[in-house]
C-alpha positions, 0 to 999 in steps of 0.5 A: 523475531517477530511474533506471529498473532492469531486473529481476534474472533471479532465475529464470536464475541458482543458488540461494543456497548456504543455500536448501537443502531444508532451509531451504525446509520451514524457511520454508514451516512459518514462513509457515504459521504467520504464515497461521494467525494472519492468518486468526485476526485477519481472522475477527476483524476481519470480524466487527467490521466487520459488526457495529459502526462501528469505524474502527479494525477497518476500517483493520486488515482492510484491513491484515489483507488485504494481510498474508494476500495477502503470506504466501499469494504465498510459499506458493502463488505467483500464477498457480500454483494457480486456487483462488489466484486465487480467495482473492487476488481475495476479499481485493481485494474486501474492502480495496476495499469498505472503501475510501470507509468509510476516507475518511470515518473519516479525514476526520473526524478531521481536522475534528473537530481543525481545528473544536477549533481554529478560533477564529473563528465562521464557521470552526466553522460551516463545519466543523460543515458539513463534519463533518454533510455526512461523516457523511452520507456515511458512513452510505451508504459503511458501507451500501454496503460491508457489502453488498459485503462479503456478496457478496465470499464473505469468511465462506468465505475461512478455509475456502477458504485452508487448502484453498488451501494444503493443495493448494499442499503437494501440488502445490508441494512444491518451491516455495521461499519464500524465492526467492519472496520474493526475486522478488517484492521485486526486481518491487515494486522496479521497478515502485515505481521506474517509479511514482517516475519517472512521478510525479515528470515528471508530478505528477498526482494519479493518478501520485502515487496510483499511486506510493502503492499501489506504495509500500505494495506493495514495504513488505509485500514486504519485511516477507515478506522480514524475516519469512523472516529477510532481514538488516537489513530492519527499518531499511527497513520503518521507512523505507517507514513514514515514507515512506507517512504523508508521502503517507498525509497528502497523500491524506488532505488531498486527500480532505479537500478533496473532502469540503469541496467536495462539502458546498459543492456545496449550492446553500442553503449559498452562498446562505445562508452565503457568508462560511462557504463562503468560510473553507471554500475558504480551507481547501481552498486551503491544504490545496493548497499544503501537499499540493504542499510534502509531495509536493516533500519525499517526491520528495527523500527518495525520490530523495536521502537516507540512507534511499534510500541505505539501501534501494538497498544493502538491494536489492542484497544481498537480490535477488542474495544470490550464492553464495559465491565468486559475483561481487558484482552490477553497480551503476551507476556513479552508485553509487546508485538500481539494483540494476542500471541501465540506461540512460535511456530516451530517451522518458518511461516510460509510465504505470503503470496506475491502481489500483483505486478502494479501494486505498488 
């Protein structure tokens, strides 16, 4: 089982000798710059998403706003500033809004390949089902998220974050990023272990989405970190990658099944067409028994692999980075899985709270 880490107390302990003034103006000028071209891109893609049905512009604003949510905690950290809140709870909005509209785009893109592969009639058919039943869907999620997307005062976020960080550099001058950062990693990094620890006891589909979100959490965490020039951080954001398709093909084959049995829900399908409906719950038992062999191989790699190895190293020497002379951090004497342990709870940890619907 997982180990369960205690946080580093990176705010009672020195600075890195290279977290100098210096470096810290450094830092903030290189997330201005990385702000500036996320906020061109979103401008972009919001446009897009309004105008045009392109699965492709939703899934990079989706990604566009998790990116602008990592670079604005660097420069004007969380609860620092009220008009931060205000920008981080606009682009939540927006990511969750496009959430179902996502579902479909990638449920039928999964059906479009089974129906090109099914040789027999029945199974066409009951794809083409699937496929129109989606679709249907799809129209009412576009609708619904566009609406969404007018109210959640995303035509004025542009505006709004450079006042957000023209304020943050007259209040938060001395605000260090790459503390920041390296605060925010070590917090992603526990919770990201708690979510593995309660997935893996409980199994349930909550959990394994729960751990999911978290996961994509501490990836964009560390790719602020690499951005800020963390040593070696690259090898573990390719890890995270590799990591979440195999949980992005869980959830797409979750979502997939539930497509299937709301298409199924018509009550003249089964009468009509029982032997279609049949093939169809076929399909859903096997897109089952494959989800559970993904989510048994994702828990042994998350827990016993090179990667996992990789990533623990990583943590360690990024969140603590001692000063020179400094004593190395404590590791657990298993030698893997803490940047520093703590013992086993003798009760099973709680449950991590659920995300929002959309998150994903």
């Amino acid at each position: 089982m997982t180990e369960i880490i205690n946080p580093i107390a990176i705010d009672h302990r020195p600075p890195a000798a290279s977290e100098t003034p210096l470096q810290a103006a450094s830092d903030r000028a290189k997330l201005e710059k990385l702000l500036a071209k996320q906020l061109r891109n979103f401008v972009v893609l919001f446009s897009r998403v309004l105008a045009d049905e392109d699965a492709d512009a939703v899934h990079d604003l989706r990604v566009c706003t998790r990116r602008l949510q990592q670079v604005l905690s660097g420069l004007a950290p969380v609860n620092s500033l009220g008009k931060g809140r205000v920008v981080r709870r606009t682009l939540r909005r927006i990511r969750r809004a496009l959430g179902q509209w996502r579902n479909c785009d990638v449920a039928l893109q999964w059906v479009a390949r089974s129906e090109r592969r099914s040789a027999k009639p029945r199974r066409r058919r009951g794809w083409e089902l699937v496929r129109l039943s989606i679709a249907a869907e799809r129209k009412r999620a576009i609708n619904q998220a566009r609406r969404r997307l007018f109210k959640s005062e995303g035509f004025a976020l542009n505006q709004r974050t450079r006042q957000l960080i023209a304020l943050a550099a007259e209040r938060l001058e001395g605000v260090n990023p790459a503390a920041v950062a390296r605060a925010a990693v070590n917090d992603g990094a526990l919770r990201w272990r708690e979510a593995l620890s309660y997935a893996m006891e409980n199994r349930s589909v909550r959990s394994i989405h729960a751990l999911r979100i978290q996961m994509k959490r501490l990836r964009y965490r560390v790719e602020l970190a690499r951005d800020l020039g963390a040593d070696d951080a690259r090898a573990v954001i390719q890890w995270f990658k590799s990591m979440q398709d195999r949980l992005g093909r869980w959830h797409d084959r979750l979502e997939l099944a539930r497509f299937i049995t709301r298409a199924l829900a018509n009550s003249e399908v089964l009468l009509a067409e029982p032997g279609v409906a049949v093939e169809l719950l076929k399909e859903v038992g096997k897109d089952i028994a494959v989800g559970s062999r993904e989510v048994d191989a994702f828990f042994q790699l998350a827990t016993h692999s090179e990667g996992r190895d990789r990533l623990d190293t990583w943590l360690n020497a990024y969140c603590y980075a001692p000063e020179d002379g400094a004593p190395e951090p404590p590791v657990d004497s298993s030698g893997a899985n803490g940047i520093q342990a703590a013992p086993e709870p003798a009760q099973q940890p709680s449950a991590p709270p659920p995300p929002p619907a959309g998150e994903g």
